[in-house]
C-alpha positions as CSV (number, residue, x, y, z in Angstrom):
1,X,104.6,92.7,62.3
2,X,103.6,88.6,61.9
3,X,105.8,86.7,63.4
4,X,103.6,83.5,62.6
5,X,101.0,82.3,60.3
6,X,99.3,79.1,60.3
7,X,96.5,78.0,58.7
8,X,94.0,80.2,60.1
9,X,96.3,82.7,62.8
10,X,98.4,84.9,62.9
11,X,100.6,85.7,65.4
12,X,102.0,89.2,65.7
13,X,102.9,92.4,67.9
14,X,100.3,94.1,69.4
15,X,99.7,97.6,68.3
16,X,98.3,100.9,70.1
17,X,94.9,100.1,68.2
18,X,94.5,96.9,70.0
19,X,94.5,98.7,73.2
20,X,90.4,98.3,73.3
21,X,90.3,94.7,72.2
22,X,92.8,93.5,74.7
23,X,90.7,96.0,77.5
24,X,87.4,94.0,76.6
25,X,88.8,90.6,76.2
26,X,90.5,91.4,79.8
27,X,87.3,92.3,81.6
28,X,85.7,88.9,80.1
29,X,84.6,86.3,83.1
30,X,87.2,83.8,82.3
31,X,90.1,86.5,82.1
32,X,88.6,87.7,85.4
33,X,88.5,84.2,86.6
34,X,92.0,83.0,85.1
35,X,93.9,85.8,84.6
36,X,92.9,88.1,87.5
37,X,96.2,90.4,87.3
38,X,95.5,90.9,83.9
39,X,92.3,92.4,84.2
40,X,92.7,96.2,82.8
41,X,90.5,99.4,84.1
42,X,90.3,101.1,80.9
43,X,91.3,101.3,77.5
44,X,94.1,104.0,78.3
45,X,95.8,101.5,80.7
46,X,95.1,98.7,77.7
47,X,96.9,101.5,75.6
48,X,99.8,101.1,78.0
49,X,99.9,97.1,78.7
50,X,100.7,97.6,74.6
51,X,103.6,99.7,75.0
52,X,105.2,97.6,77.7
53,X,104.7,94.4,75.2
54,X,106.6,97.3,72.9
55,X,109.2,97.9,75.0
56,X,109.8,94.1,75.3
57,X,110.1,92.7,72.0
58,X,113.5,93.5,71.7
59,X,115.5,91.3,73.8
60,X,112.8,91.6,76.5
61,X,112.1,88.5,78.8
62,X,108.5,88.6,79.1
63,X,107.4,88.7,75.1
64,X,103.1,88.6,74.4
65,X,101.6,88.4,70.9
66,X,98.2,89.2,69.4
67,X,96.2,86.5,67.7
68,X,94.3,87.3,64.8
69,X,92.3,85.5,62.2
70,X,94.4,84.8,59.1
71,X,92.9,87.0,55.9
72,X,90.4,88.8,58.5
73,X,89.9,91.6,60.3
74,X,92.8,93.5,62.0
75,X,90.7,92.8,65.6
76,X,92.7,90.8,67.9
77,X,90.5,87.3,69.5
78,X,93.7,86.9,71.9
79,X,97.0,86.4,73.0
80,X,99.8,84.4,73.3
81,X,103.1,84.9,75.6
82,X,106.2,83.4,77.0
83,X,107.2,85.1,80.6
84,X,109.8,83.6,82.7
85,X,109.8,81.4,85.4
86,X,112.1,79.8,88.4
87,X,112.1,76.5,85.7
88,X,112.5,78.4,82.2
89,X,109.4,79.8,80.5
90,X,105.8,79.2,80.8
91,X,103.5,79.3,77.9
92,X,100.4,81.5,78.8
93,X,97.6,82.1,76.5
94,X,93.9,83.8,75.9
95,X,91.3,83.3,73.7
96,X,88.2,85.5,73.2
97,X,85.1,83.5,74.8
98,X,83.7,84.5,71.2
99,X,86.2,82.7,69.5
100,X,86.5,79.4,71.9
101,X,85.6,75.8,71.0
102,X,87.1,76.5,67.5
103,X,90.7,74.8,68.1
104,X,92.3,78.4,67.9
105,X,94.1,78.4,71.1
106,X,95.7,74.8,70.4
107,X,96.7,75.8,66.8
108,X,97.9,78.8,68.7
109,X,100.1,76.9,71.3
110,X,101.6,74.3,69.0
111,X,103.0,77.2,66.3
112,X,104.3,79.4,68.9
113,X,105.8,76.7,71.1
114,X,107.7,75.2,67.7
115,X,108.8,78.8,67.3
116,X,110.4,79.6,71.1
117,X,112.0,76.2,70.4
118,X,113.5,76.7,67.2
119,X,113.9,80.5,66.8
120,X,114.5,81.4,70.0
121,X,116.5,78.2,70.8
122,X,114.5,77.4,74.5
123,X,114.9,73.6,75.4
124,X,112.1,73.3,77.7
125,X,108.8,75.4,77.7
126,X,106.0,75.0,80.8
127,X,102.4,75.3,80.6
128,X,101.4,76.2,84.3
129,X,97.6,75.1,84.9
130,X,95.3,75.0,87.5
131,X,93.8,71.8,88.1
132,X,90.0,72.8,87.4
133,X,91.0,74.3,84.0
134,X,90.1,71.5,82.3
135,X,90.2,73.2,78.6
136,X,93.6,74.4,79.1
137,X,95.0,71.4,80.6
138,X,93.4,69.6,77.0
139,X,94.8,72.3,75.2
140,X,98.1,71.5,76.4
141,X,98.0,67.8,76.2
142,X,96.6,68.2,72.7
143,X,99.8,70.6,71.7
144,X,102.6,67.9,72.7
145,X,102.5,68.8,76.3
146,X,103.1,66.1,79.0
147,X,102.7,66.6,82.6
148,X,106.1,66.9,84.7
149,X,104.4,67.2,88.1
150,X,101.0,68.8,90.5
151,X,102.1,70.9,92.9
152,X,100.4,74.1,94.8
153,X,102.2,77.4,93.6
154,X,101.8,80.9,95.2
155,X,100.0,82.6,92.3
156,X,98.0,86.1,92.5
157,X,98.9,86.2,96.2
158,X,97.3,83.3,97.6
159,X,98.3,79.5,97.1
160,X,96.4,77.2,94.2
């Protein structure tokens, strides 16, 4: 099911045959690198990352999205999700290192940050960075994001 379009995306649920794009995309060095408890072991545990994002979508707190090319292929180049923080909601996203450098993820972040605003009625919405991810922290700026504040945060078990 879409739950955006823009001019080339579109954003919608993940579905069980996803389960071995999202297990490739996850074992890709900047996943491994920026999403390390994200990595997945095989496609059977992508199979059931999917039907946790399933079980979520209805009035769940943590809600992820596949990214697709608009009037392509059903293949997934990413994802996109709002998961709650101490603040409100952090913005988190992925793009395919096949698909980078081709403004996806901030067309991406722009669409679904207008839609947690206006359809699910969120005042405030964080993009949490790392102060070497340079790309993100463009991708941010470039979507309407401003920075509030740096701080070190306790992330993946150690502090960053």
């Amino acid at each position: 099911m879409v739950i955006i379009e823009t001019d080339r995306l579109v954003i919608r649920k993940f579905a069980e045959p996803d389960a071995n794009d999202l297990f490739l995309q996850s074992n890709q060095k900047s996943a491994r690198e920026e999403l390390p408890d994200e990595v997945l072991g095989s496609i059977e545990a992508a199979a059931n990352k999917i039907r946790f994002f399933n079980e979520q979508y209805e009035g769940g707190r943590i809600l992820v999205y596949a990214l697709g090319i608009k009037g392509g292929c059903d293949s997934v180049i990413g994802h996109i999700s709002l998961s709650p923080i101490k603040e409100g909601m952090e913005i988190g996203y992925f793009i395919s290192e096949d698909y980078t450098g081709k403004g996806y993820a901030k067309e991406a972040v722009k669409a679904f940050t207008q839609w947690g605003k206006c359809d699910l009625g969120l005042k405030e919405i964080y993009g949490i960075v790392k102060p070497t991810n340079i790309a993100s922290i463009k991708i941010l700026e470039n979507s309407g994001y401003v920075l509030v504040e740096e701080k070190e945060r306790k992330c993946w078990g150690k502090i960053m």
